[in-house]
C-alpha positions as CSV (number, residue, x, y, z in Angstrom):
1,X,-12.5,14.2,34.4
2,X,-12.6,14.3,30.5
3,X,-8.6,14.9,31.0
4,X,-8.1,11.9,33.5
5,X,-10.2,9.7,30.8
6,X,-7.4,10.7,28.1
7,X,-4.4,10.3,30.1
8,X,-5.8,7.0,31.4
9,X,-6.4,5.7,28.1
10,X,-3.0,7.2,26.5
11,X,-1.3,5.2,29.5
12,X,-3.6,2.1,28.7
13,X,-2.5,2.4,24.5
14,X,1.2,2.6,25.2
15,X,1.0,-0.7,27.4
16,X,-1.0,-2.5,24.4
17,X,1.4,-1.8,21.9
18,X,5.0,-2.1,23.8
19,X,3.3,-5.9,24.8
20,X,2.6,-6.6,21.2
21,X,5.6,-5.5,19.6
22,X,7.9,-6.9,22.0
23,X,6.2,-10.3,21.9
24,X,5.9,-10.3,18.1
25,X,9.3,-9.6,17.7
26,X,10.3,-12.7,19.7
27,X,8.4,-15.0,18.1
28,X,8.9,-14.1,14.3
29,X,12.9,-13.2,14.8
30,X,12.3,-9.7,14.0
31,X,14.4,-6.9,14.3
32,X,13.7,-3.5,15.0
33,X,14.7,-0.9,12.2
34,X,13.7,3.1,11.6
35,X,11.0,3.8,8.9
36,X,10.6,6.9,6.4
37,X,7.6,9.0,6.6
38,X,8.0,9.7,3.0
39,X,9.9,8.3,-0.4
40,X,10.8,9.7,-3.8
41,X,8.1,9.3,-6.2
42,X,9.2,7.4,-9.2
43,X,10.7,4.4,-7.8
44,X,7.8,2.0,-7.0
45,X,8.7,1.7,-3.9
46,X,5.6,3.6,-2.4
47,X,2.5,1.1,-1.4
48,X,0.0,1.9,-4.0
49,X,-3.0,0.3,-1.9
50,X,-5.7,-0.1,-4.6
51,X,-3.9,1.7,-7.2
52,X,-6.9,4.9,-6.9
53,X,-5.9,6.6,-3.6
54,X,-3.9,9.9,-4.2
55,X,-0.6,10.2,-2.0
56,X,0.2,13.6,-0.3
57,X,3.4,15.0,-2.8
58,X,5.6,17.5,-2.2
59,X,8.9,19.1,-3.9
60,X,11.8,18.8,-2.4
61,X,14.7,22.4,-2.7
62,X,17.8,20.8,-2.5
63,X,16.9,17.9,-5.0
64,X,16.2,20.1,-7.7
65,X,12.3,20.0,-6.6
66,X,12.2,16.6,-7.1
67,X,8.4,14.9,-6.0
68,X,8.4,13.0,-2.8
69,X,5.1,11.0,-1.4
70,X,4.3,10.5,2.3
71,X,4.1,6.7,2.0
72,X,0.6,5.3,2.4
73,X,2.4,2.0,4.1
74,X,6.1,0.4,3.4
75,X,4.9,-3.4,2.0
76,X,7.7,-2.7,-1.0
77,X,10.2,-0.8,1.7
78,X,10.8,-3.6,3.9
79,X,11.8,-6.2,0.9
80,X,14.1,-3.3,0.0
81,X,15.7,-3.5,3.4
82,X,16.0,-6.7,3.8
83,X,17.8,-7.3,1.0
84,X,19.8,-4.0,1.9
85,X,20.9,-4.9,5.4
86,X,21.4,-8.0,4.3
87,X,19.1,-10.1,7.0
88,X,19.5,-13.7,6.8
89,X,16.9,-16.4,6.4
90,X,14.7,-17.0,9.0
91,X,14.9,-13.4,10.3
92,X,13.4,-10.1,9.5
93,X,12.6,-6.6,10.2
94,X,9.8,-4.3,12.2
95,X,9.2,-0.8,12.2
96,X,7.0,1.8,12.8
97,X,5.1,2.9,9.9
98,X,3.2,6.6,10.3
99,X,1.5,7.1,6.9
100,X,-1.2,10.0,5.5
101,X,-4.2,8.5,3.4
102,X,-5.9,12.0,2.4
103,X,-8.6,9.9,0.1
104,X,-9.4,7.6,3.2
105,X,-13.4,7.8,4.2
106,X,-14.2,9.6,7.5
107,X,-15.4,6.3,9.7
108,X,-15.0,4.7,13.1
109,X,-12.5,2.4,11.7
110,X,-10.4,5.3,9.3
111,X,-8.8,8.1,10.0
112,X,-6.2,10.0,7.2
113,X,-3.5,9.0,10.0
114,X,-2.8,6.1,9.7
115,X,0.0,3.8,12.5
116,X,0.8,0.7,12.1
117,X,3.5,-2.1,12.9
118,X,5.2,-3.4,9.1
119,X,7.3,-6.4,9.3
120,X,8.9,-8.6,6.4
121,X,10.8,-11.4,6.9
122,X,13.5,-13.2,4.6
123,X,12.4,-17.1,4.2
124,X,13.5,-19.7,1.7
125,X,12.0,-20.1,-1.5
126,X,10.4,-23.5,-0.8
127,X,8.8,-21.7,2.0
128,X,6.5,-19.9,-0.2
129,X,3.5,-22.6,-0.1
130,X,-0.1,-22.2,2.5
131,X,1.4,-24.3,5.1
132,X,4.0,-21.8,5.9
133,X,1.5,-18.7,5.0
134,X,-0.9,-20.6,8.1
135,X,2.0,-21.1,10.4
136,X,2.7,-18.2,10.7
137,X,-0.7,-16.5,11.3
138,X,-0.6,-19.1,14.1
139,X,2.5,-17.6,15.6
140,X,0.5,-13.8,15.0
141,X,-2.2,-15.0,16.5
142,X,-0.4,-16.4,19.4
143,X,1.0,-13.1,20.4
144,X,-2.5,-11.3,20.4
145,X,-4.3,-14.1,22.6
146,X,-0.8,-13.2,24.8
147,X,-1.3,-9.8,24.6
148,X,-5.4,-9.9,25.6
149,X,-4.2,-11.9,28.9
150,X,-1.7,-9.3,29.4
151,X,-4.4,-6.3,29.1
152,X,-7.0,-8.5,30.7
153,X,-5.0,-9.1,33.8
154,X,-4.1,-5.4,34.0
155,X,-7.4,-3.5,33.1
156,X,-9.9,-6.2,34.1
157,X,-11.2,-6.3,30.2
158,X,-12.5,-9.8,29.7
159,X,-10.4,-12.3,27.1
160,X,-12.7,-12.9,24.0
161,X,-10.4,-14.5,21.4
162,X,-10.9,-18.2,20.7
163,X,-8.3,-20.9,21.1
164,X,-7.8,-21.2,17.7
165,X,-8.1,-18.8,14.4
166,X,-10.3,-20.5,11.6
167,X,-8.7,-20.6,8.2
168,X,-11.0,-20.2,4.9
169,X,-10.8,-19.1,1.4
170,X,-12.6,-16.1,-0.4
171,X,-13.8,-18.3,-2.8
172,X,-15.4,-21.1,0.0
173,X,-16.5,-17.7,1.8
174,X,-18.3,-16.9,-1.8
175,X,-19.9,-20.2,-2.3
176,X,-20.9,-20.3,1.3
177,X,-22.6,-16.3,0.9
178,X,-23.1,-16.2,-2.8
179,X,-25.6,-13.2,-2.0
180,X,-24.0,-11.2,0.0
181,X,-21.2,-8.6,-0.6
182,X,-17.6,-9.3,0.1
183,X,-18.0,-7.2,3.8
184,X,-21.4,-9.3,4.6
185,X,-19.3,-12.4,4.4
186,X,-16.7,-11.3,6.2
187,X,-19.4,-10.2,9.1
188,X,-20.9,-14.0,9.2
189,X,-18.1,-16.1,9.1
190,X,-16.5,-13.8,11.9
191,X,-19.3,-13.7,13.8
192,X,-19.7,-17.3,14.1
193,X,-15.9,-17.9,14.4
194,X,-14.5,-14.9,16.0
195,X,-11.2,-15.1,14.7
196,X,-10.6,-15.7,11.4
197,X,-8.1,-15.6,8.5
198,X,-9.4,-14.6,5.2
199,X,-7.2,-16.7,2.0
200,X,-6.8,-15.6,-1.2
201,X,-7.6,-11.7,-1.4
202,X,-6.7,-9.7,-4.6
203,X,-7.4,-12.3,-7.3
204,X,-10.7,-12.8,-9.2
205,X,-13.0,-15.4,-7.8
206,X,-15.0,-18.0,-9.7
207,X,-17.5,-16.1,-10.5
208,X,-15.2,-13.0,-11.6
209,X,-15.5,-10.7,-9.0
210,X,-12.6,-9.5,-6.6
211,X,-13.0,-10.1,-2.6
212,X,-10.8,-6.8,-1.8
213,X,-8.1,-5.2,-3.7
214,X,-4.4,-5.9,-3.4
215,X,-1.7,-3.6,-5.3
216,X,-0.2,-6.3,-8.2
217,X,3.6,-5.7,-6.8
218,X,3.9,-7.0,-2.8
219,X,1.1,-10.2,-1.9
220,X,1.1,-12.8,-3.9
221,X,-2.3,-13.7,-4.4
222,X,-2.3,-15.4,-7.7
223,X,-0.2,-18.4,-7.6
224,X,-2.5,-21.8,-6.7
225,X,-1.9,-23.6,-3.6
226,X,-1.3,-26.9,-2.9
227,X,-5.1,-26.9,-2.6
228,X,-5.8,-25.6,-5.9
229,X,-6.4,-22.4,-5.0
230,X,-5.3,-18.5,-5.6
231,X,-3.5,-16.9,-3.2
232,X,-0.7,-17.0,-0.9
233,X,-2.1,-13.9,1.7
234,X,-5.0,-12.9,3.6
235,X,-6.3,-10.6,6.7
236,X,-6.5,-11.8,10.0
237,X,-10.1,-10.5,11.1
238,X,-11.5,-10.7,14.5
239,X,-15.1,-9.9,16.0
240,X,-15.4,-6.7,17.9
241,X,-18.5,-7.3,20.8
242,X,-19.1,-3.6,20.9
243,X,-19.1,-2.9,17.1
244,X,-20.8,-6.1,15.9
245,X,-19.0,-6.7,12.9
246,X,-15.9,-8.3,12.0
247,X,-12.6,-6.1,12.3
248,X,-9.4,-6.6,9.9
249,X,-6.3,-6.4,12.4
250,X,-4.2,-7.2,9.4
251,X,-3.0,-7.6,6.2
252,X,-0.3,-9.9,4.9
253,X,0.6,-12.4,2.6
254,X,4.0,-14.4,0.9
255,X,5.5,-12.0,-1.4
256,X,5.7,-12.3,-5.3
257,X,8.6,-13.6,-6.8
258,X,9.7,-12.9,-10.6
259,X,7.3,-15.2,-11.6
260,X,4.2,-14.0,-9.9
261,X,5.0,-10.4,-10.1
262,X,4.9,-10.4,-13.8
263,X,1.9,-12.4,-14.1
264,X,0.1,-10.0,-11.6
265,X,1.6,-6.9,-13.7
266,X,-0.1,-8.3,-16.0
267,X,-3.7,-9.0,-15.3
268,X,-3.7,-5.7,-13.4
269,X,-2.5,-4.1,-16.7
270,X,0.4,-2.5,-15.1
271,X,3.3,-4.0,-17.4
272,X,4.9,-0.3,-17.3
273,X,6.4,-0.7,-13.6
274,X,8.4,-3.5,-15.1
275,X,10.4,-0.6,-15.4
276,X,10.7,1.2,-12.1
277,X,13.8,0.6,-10.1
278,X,12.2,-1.7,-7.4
279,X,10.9,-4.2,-9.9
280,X,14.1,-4.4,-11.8
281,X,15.9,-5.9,-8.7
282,X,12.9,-8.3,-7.8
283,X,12.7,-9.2,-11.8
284,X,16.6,-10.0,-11.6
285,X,16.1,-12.1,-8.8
286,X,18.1,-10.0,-6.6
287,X,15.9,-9.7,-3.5
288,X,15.0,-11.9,-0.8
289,X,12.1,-14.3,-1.1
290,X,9.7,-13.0,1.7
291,X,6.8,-13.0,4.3
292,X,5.5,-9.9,5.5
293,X,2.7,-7.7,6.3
294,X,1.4,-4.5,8.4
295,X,-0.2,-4.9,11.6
296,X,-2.6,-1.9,12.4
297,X,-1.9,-0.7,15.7
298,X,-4.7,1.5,16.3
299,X,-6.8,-1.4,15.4
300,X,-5.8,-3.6,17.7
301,X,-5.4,-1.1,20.7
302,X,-9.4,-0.4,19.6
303,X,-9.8,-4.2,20.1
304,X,-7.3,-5.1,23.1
305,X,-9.7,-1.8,24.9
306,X,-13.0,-2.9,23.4
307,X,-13.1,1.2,22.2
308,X,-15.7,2.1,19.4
309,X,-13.8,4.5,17.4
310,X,-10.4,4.6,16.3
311,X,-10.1,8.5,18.0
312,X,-10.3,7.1,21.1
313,X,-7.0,5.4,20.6
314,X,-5.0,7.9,18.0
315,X,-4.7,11.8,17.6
316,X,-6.7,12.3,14.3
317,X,-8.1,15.1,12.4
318,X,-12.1,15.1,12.5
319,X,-15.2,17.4,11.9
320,X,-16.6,19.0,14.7
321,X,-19.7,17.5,14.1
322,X,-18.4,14.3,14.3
323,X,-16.4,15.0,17.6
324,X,-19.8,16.5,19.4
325,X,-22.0,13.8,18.7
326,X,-19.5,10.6,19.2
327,X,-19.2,12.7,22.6
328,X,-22.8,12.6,23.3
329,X,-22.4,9.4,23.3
330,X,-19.9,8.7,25.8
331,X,-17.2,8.4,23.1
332,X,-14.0,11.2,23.7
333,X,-11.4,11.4,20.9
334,X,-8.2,12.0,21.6
């Protein structure tokens, strides 16, 4: 029976994601591309999330040993690509991003494996403003409330998402839940909205403190809106009934341009990677003006399937503790 469950749910994971992909590529004009597993070190091109988390390194023979890091996800990549392959405006690029995070936490939500879709797409420079950043959340956010009809009418899992996905800022969130940690927020405005995207995440707030991290190098979340304030990105977070709290599907966000990435370098303290190859070409002006972000696929396979832990959806590595006592609870990893 436990075998049936697994092959059930494997069947049940591949459906969510070819339905996702397939509809997300349509409506953002995305093509499909292949994706390293791993980059040389030294070239800022690697994602280096909060700027703490230690990538897996290895030497490479025929290159003289030369390091290489398993990417931890390919926000920087993409740009690379696009300006590479030479996509025009209005278009972009999707691929499948497989990444190692050894430093991640052991949780329900996080596992060192992590899978998820990365797209970037090459827009116009007067396109970097809110209103674009919200339409196209809208367009996101149209394929998953596609995508829940598709599982629903297939599986019989009932369709929770709203209508519509509420926009706010970090910093209304703050002034809204001075008291409560970042997370807390999160947990209350979702709960009340059930879709939700977050504005502004990276920069200080008001009061000095930092929503979330965001590396300095790929989001823009410093330059003002036409509302007067920070941040050109966010996270698209949705309730989960069987968790209770709020869940980040994604994280994306208008990419920085000469301007933005110095000033972020900057306050960050990171004025060295002017240096590195990748920021040379996006100092000269050289690479595409963008839009992009990753979409975790485990994630929302966990929330299309209403599943409590993200082993129940991807192949991870976890202590046997942990794997006897989510089982006494009628939860089987994969």
């Amino acid at each position: 029976m436990k075998h049936l469950q697994k092959l059930q749910s494997e069947k049940a994971i591949s459906f969510v994601k070819e339905t996702f992909e397939k509809e997300l590529s349509k409506k953002l004009h995305l093509h499909k591309i292949s994706s390293p597993i791993a980059v040389l070190d030294g070239t800022g091109i690697n994602d280096d999330l909060n700027g703490i988390e230690r990538p897996v390194s290895f030497p490479i023979k025929h290159l003289g040993e030369q390091k290489a890091v398993v990417v931890h996800s390919l926000a920087k990549w993409k740009r690379l690509r696009l300006y590479e392959f030479d996509i025009p405006q209005d278009e972009g690029i999707i691929t499948d991003m497989r990444a190692l995070r050894p430093d991640e936490d052991e949780t329900y939500l996080h596992s060192i494996y992590v899978d998820q879709w990365d797209w970037e797409k090459h827009i116009d420079s007067s396109d970097r403003n809110i209103s674009y950043l919200k339409e196209t959340v809208k367009l996101i956010y149209e394929v998953m409330k596609e995508t829940e009809k598709s599982v629903s009418d297939k599986y019989q899992i009932s369709k929770i998402l709203p209508d519509e996905i509420t926009f706010i800022h970090t910093e209304a969130l703050r002034e809204m839940f001075p008291k409560l940690t970042p997370k807390q927020r999160e947990d209350k405005i979702v709960a009340e909205h059930k879709a939700v995207f977050l504005i502004g995440i990276g920069g200080a707030l008001s009061d000095g403190s930092i929503h979330d991290g965001r590396a300095p190098d790929y989001d823009d979340w410093s330059s003002f809106s036409s509302q007067g304030l920070p941040g050109l990105n966010g996270d698209i977070l949705v309730w989960h009934p069987e968790l209770q709290r709020s869940f980040e599907i994604s994280s994306m966000g208008i990419r920085v341009d000469a301007k933005a990435l110095k000033k972020q370098l900057k306050i960050r303290k990171a004025e060295e990677r002017e240096s590195l190859s990748y920021h040379q070409l996006l100092l000269a002006e050289k690479l595409p003006q963008s839009i992009g972000g990753g979409i975790g696929q485990s994630r929302l396979v966990m929330f299309m399937l209403k599943k409590r832990h993200i082993g129940e959806v991807q192949v991870g590595i976890w202590k046997e503790k942990t794997r006897k006592s989510l089982l006494d609870d009628g939860i089987v990893l994969l």
